[in-house]
Backbone as a printed PyTorch tensor [residue, N CA C, xyz], in Angstrom:
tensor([[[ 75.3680,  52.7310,  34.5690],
         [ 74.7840,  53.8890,  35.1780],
         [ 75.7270,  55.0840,  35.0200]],

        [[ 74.9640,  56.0400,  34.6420],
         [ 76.3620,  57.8010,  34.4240],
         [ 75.9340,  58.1270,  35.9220]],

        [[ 77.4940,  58.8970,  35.8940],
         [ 77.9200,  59.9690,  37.4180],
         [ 77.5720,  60.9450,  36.9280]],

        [[ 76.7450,  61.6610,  37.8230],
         [ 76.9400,  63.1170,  37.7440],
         [ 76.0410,  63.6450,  38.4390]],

        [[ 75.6640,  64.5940,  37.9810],
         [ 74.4520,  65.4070,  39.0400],
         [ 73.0410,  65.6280,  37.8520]],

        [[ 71.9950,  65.6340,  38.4980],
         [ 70.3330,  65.7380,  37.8040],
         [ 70.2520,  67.2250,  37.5980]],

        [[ 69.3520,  67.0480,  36.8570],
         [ 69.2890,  68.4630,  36.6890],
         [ 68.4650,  69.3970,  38.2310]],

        [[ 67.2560,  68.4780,  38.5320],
         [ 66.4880,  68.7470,  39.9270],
         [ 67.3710,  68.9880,  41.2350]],

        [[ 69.0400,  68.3320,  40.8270],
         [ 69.3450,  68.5200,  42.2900],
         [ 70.3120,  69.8780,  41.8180]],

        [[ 70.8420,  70.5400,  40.4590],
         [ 71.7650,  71.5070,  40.6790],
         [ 70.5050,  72.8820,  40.5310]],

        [[ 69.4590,  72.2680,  39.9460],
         [ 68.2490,  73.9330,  40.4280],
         [ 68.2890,  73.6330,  42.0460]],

        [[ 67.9880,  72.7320,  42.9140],
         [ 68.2810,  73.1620,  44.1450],
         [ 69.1680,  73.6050,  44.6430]],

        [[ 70.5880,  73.3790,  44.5880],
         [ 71.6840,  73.9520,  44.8290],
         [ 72.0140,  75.6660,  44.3530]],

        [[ 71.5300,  75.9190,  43.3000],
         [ 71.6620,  77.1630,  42.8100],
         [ 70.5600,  78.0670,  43.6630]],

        [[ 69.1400,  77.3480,  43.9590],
         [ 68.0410,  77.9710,  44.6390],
         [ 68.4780,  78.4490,  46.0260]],

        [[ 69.2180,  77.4210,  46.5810],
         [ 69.8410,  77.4460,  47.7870],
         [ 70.8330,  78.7630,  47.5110]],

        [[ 71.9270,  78.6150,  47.0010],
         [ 72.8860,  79.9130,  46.7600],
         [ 72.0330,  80.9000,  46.4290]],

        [[ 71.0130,  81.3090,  46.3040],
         [ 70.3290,  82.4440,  45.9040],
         [ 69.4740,  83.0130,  46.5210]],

        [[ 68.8790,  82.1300,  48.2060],
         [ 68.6610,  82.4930,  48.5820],
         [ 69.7820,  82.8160,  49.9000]],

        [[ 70.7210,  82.1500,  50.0120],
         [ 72.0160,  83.0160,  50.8500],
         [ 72.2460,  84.4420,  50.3220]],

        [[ 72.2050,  84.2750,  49.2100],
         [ 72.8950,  85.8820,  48.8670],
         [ 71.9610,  87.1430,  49.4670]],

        [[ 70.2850,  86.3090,  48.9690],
         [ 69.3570,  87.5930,  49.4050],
         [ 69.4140,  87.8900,  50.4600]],

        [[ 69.7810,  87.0500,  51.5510],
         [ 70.1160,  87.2700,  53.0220],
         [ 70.9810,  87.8120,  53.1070]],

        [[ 72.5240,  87.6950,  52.7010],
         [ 73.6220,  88.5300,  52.9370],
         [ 74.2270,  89.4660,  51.9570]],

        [[ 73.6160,  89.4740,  51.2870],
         [ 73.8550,  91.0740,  50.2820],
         [ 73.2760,  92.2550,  51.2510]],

        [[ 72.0770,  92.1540,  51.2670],
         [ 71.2800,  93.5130,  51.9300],
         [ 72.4150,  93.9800,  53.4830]],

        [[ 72.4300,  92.5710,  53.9700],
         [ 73.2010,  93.2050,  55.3030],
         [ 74.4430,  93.6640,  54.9270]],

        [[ 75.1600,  93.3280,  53.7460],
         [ 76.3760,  93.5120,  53.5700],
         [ 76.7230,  95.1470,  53.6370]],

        [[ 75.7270,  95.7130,  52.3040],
         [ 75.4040,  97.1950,  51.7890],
         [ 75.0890,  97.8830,  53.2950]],

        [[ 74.4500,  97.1790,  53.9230],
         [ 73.9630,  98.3440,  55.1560],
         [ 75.5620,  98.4490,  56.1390]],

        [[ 75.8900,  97.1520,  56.3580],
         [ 77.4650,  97.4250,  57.4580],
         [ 78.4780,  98.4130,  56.5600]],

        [[ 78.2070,  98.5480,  55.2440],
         [ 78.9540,  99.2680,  54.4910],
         [ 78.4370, 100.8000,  54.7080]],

        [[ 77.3750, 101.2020,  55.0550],
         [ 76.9760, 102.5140,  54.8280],
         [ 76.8850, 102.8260,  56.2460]],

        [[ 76.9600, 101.9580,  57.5310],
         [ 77.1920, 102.1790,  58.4040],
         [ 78.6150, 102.6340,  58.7780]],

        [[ 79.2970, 101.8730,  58.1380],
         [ 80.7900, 102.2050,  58.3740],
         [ 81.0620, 103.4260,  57.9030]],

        [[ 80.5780, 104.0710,  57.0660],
         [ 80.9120, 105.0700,  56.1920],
         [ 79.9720, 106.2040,  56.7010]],

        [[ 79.1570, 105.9840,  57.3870],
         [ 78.3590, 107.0480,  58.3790],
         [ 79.2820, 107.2390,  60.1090]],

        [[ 79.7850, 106.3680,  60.1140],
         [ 80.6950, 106.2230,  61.4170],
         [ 82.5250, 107.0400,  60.4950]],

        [[ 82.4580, 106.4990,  59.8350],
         [ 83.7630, 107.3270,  59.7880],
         [ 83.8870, 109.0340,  59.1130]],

        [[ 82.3790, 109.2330,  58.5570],
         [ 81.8640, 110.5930,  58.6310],
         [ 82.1170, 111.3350,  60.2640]],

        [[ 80.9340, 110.5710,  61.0930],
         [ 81.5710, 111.0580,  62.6730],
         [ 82.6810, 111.5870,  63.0580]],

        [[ 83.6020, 110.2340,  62.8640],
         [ 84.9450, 110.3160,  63.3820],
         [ 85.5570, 112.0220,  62.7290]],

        [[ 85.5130, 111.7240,  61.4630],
         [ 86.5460, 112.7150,  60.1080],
         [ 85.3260, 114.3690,  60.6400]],

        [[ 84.0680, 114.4260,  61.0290],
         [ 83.7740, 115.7330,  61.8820],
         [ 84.5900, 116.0540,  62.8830]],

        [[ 84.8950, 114.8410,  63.9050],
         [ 85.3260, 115.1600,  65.1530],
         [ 86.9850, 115.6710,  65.1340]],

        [[ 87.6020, 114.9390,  64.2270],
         [ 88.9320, 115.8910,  63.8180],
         [ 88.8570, 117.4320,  63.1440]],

        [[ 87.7840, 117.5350,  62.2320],
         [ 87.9690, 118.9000,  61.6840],
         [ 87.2600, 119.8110,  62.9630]],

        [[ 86.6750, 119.1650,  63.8740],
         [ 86.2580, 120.0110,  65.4370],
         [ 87.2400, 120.5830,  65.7080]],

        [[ 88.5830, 119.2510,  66.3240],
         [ 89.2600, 119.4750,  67.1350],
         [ 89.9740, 120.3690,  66.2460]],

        [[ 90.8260, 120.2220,  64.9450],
         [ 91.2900, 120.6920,  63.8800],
         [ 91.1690, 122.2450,  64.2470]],

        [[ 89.7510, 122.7310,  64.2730],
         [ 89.1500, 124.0610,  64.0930],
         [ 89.7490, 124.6270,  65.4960]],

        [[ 89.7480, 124.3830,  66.3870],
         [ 89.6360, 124.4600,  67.6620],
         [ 91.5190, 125.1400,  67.6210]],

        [[ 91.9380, 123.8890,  67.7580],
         [ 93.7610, 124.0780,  67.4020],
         [ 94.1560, 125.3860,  66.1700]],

        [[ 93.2410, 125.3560,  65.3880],
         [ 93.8420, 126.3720,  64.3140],
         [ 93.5720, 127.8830,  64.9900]],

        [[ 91.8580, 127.6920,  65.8090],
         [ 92.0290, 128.9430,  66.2480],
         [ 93.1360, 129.3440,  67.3590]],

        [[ 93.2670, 128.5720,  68.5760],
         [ 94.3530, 129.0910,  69.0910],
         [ 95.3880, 129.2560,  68.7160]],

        [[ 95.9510, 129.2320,  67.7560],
         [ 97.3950, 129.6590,  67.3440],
         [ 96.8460, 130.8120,  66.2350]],

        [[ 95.5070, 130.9590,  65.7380],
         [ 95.7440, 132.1810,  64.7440],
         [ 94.1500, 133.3400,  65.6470]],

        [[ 93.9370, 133.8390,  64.6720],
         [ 92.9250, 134.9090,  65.4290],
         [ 91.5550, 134.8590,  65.1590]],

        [[ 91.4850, 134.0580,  64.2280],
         [ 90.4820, 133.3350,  64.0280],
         [ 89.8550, 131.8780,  63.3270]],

        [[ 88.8340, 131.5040,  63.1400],
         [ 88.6980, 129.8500,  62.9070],
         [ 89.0920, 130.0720,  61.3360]],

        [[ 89.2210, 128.7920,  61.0820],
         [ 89.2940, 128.3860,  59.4830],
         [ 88.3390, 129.0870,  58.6060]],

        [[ 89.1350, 129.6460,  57.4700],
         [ 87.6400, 130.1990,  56.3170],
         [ 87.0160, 128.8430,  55.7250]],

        [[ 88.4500, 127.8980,  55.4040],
         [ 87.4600, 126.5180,  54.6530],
         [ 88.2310, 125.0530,  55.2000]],

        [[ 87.9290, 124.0720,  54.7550],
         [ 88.9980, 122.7730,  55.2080],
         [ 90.5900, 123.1760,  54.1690]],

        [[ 90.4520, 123.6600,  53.6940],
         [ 91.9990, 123.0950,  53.1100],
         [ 92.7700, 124.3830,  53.2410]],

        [[ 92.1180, 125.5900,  54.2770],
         [ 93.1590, 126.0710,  55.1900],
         [ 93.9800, 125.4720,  56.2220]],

        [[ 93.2790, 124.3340,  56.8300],
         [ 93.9440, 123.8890,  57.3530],
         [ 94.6440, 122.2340,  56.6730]],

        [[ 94.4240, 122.0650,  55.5540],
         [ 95.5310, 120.9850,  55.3150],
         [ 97.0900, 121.1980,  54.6110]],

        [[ 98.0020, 119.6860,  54.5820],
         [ 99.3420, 120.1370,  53.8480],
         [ 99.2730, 120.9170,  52.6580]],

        [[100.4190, 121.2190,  52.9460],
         [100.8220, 122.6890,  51.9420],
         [100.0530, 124.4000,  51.8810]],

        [[ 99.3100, 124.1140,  52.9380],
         [ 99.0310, 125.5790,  53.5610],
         [ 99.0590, 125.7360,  55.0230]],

        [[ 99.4040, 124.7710,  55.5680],
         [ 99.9660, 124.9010,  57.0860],
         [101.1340, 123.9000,  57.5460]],

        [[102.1580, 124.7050,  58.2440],
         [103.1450, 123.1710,  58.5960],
         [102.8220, 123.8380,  60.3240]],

        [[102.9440, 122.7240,  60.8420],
         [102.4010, 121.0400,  60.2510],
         [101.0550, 121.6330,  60.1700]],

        [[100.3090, 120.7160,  59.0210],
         [ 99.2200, 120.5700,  58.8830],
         [ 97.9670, 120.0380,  59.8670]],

        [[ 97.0030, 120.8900,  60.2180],
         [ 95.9300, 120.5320,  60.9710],
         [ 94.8550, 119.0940,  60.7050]],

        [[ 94.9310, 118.8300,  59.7130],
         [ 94.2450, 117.1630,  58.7620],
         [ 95.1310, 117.2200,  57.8110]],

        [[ 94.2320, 115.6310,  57.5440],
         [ 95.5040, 115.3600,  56.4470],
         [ 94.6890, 115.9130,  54.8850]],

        [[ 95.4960, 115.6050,  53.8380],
         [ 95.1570, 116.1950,  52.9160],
         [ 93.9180, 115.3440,  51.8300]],

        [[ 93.2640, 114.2530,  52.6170],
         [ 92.0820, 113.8450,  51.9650],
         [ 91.1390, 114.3150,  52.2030]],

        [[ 91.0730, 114.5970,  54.1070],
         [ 89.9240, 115.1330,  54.3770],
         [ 89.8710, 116.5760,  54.2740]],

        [[ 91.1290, 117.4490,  53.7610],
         [ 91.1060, 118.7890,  53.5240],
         [ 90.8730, 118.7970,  51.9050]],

        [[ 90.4290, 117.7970,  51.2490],
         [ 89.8440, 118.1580,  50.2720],
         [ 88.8300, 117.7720,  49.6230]],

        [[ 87.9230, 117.4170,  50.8950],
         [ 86.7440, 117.7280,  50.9020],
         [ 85.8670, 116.2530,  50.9630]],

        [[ 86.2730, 115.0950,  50.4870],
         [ 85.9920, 113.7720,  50.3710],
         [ 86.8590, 112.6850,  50.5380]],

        [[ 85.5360, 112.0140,  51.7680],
         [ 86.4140, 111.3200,  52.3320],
         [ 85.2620, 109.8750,  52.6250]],

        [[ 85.9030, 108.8430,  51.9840],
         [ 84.8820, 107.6330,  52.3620],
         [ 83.5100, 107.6950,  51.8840]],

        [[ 83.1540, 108.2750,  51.0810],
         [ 81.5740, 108.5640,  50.3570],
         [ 80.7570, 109.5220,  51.3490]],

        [[ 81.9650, 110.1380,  52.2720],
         [ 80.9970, 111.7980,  51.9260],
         [ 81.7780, 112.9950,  51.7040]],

        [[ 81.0820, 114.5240,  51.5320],
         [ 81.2810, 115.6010,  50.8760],
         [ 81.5030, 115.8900,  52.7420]],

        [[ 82.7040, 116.9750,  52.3930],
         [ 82.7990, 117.4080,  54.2880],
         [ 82.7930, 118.9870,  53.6500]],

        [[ 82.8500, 119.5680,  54.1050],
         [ 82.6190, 121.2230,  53.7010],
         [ 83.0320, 121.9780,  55.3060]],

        [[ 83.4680, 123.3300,  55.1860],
         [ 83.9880, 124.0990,  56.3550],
         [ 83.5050, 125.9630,  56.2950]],

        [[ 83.0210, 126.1480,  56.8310],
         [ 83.2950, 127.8440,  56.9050],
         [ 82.9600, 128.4020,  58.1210]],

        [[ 84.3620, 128.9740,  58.0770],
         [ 84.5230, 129.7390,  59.3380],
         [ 84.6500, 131.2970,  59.2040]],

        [[ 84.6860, 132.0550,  60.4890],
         [ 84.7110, 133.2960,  60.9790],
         [ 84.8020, 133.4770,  61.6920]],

        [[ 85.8650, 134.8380,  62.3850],
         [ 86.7240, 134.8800,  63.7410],
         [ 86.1600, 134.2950,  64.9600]],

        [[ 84.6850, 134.3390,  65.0600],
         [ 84.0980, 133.7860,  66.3720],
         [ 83.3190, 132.2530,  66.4290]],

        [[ 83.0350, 132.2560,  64.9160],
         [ 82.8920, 130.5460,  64.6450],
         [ 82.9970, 129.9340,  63.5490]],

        [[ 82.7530, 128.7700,  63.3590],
         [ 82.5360, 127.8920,  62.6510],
         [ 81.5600, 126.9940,  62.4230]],

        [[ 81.1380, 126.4780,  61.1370],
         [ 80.5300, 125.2070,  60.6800],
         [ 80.7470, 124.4150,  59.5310]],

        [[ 80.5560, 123.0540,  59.9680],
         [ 80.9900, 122.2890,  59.2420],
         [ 79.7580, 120.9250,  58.6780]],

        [[ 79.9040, 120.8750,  57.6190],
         [ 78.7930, 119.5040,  57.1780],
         [ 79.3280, 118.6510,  56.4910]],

        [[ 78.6850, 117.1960,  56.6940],
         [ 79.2850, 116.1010,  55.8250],
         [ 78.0370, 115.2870,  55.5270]],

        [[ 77.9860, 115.3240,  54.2720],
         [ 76.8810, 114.5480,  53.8240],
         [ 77.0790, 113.5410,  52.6640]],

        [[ 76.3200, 112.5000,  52.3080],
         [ 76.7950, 111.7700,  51.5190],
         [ 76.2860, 111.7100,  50.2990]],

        [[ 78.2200, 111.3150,  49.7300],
         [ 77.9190, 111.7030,  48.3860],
         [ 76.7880, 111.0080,  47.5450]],

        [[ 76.2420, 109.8050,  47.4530],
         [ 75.1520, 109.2390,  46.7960],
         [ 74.3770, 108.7420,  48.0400]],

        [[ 73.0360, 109.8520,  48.2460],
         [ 71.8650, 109.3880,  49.6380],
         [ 71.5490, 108.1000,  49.3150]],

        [[ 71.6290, 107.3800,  50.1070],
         [ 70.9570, 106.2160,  50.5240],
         [ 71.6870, 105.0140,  49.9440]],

        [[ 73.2400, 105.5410,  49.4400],
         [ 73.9680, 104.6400,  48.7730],
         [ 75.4150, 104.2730,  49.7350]],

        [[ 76.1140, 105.6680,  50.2290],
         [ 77.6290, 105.7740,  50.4360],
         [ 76.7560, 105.9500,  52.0070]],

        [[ 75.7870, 106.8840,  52.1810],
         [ 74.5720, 107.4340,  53.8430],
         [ 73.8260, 107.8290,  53.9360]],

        [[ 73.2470, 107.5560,  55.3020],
         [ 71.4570, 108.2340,  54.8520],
         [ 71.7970, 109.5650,  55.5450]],

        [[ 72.4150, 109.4070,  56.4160],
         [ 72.7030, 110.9020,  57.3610],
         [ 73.5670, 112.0770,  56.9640]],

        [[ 73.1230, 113.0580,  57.6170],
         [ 74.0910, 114.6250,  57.3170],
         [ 74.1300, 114.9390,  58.7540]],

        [[ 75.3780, 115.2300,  59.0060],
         [ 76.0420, 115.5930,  60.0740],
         [ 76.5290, 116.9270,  60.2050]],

        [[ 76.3160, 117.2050,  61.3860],
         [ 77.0380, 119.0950,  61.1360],
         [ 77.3730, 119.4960,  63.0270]],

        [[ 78.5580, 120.1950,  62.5400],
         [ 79.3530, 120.3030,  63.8190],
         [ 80.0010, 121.9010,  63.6160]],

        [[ 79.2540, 122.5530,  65.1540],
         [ 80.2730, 123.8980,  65.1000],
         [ 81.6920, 123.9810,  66.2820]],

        [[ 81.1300, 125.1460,  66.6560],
         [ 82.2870, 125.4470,  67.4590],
         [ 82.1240, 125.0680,  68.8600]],

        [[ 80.5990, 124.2100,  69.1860],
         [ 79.9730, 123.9040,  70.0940],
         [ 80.9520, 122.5820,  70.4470]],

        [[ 81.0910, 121.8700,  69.3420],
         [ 81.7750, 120.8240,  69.5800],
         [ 80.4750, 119.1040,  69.4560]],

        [[ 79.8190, 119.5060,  69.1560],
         [ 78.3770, 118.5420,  69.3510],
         [ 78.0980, 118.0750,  68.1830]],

        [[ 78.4120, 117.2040,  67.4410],
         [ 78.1090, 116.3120,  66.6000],
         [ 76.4170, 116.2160,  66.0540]],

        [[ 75.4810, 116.9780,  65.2810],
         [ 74.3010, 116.7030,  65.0580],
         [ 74.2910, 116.1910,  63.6950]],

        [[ 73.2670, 115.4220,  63.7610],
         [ 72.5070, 114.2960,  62.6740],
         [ 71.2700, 114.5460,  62.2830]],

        [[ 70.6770, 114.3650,  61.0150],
         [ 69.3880, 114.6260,  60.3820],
         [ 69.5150, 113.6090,  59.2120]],

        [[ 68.6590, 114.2080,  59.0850],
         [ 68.1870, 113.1700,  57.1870],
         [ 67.9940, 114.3300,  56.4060]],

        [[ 68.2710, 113.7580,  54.9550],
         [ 68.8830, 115.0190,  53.9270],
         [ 68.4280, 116.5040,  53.9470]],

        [[ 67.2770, 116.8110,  54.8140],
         [ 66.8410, 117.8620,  54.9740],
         [ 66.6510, 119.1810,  56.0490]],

        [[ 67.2790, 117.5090,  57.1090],
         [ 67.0420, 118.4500,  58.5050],
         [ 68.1370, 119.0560,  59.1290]],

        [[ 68.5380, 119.4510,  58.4150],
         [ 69.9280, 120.5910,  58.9190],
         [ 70.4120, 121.6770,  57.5790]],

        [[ 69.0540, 122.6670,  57.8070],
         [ 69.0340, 123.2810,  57.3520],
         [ 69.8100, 124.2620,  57.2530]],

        [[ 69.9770, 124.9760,  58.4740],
         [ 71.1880, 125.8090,  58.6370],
         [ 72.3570, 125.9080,  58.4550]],

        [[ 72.4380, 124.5380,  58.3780],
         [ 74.4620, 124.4910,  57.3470],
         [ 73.9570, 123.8110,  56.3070]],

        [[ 73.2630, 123.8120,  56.2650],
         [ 72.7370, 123.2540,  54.6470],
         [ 73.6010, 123.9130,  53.5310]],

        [[ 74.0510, 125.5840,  54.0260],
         [ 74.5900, 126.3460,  52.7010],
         [ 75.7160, 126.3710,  52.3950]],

        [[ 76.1060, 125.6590,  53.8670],
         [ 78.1890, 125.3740,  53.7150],
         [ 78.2420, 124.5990,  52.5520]],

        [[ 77.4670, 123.5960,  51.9500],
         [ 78.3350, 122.7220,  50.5890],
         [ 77.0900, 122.7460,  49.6010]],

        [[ 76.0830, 123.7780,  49.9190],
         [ 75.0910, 123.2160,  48.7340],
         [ 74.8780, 124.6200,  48.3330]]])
């Protein structure tokens, strides 16, 4: 008698591995674009506070992000990834003027890196839409 395996039992085994993957691929991609929509949040809420700190020490808010990163401010207000503009699969963008600011982060490939666009002024309030609904800072990076 030969050892080994049938052919009927390694198509089940492979059928089996193939349907694990279809189950945990999809969730995989989504905790990934979640994470990367959460650390969009976060990387707004520093260029908030960022904005906030730059104005009290000067006379007015930031013209863009990489006024306030290294090598145009010591110490620097962010660090120098998110002052240049991408960070974690999204686009962050800044423009300011003596009495305010706005800021957007959207992602760089929709529905790939995030589904959301985020935009934060001088309010301090974190808002969310889908690629269209934040129109009004729509013009900071597009």
């Amino acid at each position: 008698m030969r050892k080994g395996f049938t052919l009927v039992e390694i198509m089940i085994v492979v059928a089996i591995i193939v349907l694990l993957a279809a189950i945990a691929i999809p969730n995989l991609l989504r905790a990934r674009l979640n994470a990367n929509e959460s650390a969009a949040v976060a990387a707004l809420h520093t260029v908030s506070t960022a904005a906030q700190s730059y104005r009290g020490a000067n006379p007015a808010y930031p013209a863009a992000l990489v006024s306030m990163a290294p090598g145009n401010q010591t110490p620097p207000y962010i660090d120098a990834v998110l002052g240049g503009g991408l960070k974690q699969g999204y686009s962050f963008g800044l423009i300011g003027t003596a009495n305010s600011f706005t800021a957007l982060a959207y992602p760089q490939v929709q529905g790939t890196t995030g589904s959301r666009r985020f935009f934060v002024d001088e309010s301090g309030v974190i808002r969310y839409g889908a690629t269209s609904a934040l129109t009004s800072a729509s013009s900071v990076l597009e």
